[in-house]
C-alpha positions in Angstrom: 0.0 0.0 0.0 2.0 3.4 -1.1 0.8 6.5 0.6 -1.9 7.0 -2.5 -3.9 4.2 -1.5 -5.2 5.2 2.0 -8.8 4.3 3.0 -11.6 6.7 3.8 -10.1 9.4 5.9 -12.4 8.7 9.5 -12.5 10.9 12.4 -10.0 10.2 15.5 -10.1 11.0 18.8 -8.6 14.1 19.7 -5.5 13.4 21.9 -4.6 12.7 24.5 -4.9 9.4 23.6 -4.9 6.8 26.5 -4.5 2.7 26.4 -3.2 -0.2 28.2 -1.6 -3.3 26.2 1.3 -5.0 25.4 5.0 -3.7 23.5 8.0 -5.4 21.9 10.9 -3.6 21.5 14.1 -4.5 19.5 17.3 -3.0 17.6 19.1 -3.6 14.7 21.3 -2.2 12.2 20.3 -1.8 8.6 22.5 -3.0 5.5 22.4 0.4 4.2 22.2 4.0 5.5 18.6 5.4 6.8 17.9 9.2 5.4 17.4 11.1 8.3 15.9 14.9 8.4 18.4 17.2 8.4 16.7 19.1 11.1 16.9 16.1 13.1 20.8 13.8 14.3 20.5 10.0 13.9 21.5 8.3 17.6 23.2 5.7 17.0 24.0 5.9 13.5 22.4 6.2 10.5 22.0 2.9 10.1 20.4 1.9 13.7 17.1 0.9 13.2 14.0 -0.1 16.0 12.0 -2.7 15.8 8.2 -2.1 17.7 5.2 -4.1 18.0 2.5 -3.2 20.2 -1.0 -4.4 20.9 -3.2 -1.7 22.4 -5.4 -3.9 24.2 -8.0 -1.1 25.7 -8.3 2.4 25.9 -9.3 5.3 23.7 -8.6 3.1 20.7 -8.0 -0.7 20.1 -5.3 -2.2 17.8 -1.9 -3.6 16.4 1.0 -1.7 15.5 4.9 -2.3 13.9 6.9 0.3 13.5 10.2 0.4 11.9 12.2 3.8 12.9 15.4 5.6 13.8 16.4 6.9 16.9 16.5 10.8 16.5 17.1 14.0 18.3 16.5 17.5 17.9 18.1 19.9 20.6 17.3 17.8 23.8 14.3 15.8 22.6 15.0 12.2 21.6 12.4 9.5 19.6 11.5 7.5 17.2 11.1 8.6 13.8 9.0 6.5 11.9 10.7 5.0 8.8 7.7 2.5 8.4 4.7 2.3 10.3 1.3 0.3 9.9 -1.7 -0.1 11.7 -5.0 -2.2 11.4 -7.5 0.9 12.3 -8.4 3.2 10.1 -9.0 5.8 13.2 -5.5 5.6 14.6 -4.3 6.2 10.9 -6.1 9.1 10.7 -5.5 10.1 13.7 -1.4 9.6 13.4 -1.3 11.4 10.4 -3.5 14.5 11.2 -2.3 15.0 14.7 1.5 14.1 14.8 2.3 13.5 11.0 3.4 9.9 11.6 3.0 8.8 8.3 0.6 5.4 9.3 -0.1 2.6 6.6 -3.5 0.0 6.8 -2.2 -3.6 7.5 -3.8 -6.7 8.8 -2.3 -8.2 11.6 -2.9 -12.6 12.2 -1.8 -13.9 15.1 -1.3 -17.5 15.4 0.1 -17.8 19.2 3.5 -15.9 19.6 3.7 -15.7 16.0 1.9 -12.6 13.8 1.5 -12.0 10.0 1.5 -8.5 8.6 0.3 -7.7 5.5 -0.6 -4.7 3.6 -1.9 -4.1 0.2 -1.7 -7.9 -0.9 1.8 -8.2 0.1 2.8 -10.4 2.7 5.4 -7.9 5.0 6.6 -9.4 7.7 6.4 -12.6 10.0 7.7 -12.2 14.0 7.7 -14.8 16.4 8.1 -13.1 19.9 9.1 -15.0 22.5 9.8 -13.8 26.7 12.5 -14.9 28.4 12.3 -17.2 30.8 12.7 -14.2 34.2 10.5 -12.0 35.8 8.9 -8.5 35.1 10.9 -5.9 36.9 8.8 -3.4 38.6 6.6 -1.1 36.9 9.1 1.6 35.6 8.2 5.2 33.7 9.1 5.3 30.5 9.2 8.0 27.9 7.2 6.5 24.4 8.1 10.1 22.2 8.4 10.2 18.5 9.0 13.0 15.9 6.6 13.5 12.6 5.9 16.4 10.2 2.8 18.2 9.8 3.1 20.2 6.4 6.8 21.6 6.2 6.7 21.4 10.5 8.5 19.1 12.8 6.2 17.8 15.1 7.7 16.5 18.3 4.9 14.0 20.3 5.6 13.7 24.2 4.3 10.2 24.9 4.9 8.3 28.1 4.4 4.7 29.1 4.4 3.1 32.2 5.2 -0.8 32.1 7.2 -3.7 33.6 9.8 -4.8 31.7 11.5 -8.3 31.0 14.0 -9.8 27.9 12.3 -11.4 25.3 13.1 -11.9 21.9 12.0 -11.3 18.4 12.6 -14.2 15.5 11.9 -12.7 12.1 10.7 -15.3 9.8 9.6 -13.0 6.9 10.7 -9.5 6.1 9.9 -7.7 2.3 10.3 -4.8 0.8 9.3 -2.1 1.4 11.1 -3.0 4.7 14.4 -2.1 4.7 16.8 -4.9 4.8 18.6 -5.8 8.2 21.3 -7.8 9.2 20.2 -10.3 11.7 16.8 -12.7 11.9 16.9 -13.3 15.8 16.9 -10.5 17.8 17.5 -9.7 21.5 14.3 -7.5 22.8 12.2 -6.5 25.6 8.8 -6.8 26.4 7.2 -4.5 28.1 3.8 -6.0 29.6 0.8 -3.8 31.6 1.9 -1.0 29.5 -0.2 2.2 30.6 0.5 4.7 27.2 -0.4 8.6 26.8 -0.2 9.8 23.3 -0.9 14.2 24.3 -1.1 16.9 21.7 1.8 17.0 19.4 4.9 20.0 19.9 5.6 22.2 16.9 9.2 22.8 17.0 10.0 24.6 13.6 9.9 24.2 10.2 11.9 21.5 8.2 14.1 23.3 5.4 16.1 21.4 3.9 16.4 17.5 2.0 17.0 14.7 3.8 20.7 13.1 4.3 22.3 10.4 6.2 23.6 11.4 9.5 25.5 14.3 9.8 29.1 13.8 10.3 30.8 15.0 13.2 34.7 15.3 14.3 
């Protein structure tokens, strides 16, 4: 699905947006460079990628998510920037794209015990298998859950939060197509973060975006 074949645009809640579920949460490097913004510094590397798969289990709305993104930060402000993204509800596509500019695809998402199928458009994406280790959930801990998007030519800086125990876990990747970007390993180490309490507030204008993308900007 390319970004001309959206559904029917549907209202969304207005934010914040509230929910309880479940999160898995891995890196790994791409074979290749990422673009970044060049209003915004790849962490990491420009080739660093996150791995996220989240159920949002109940709350202000109900549904999967994977997201494939970089690490970025602008001035002291550090998140996610969505390389990829898809969702299986038309509201939270809506609603990602109107309110923070996270540029949200429609997928289907069949889960068959720890494993889930993603497809989009007729394509078959992605396959994970996520397993927990074998250890127990620390304590709850706060967590920041922020992200960068881009409303017209602004960045757009959202200040989630997430509150969630945490444990290792891992993530086997049994299927991974283009328009994925390619990575370099098919098990990965991860953490799940389980009774995950998540608010999504009103999105941060921090400036305008002026210039083309590049790879990360090279320092000394």
């Amino acid at each position: 699905m390319t970004h001309l074949d959206l559904p029917p645009e549907v209202p969304c809640p207005p934010p914040p947006w509230r929910a309880t579920g479940r999160m898995w949460l891995a890196t790994t490097e791409c074979t290749h460079e990422i673009a970044i913004p060049s209003d915004l510094d790849a962490v990491g590397g420009a080739r660093r990628l996150v791995i996220g798969l989240v159920r949002y289990e109940e709350g202000t709305l109900r549904y999967d998510e994977l997201v494939v993104g970089s690490v970025v930060r602008s001035g002291r402000r550090i998140g996610v920037l969505a390389q990829h993204i898809w969702v299986d509800d038309p509201a939270s596509l809506w609603g990602g794209r109107r309110l923070w500019g996270i540029p949200k695809q429609l997928a289907s998402f069949e889960w068959d015990g720890p494993a889930v199928h993603v497809n989009s458009g007729g394509s078959h994406l992605a396959e994970l298998v996520v397993r927990p280790a074998a250890s127990r959930l620390l304590p709850p801990l706060p967590l920041p859950a922020t992200g960068f998007g881009q409303l017209g030519d602004h960045r757009v800086f959202l200040p989630g939060r997430m509150r969630a125990r945490l444990a290792p876990a891992t993530i086997e990747i049994g299927h991974w197509s283009p328009p994925l970007p390619p990575i370099t390993g098919t098990r990965l180490r991860a953490l799940v973060a389980m009774r995950c309490r998540f608010t999504f507030p009103a999105g941060r204008v921090l400036g305008p975006v002026n210039t083309p993308d590049r790879s990360s900007r090279k320092r000394p």
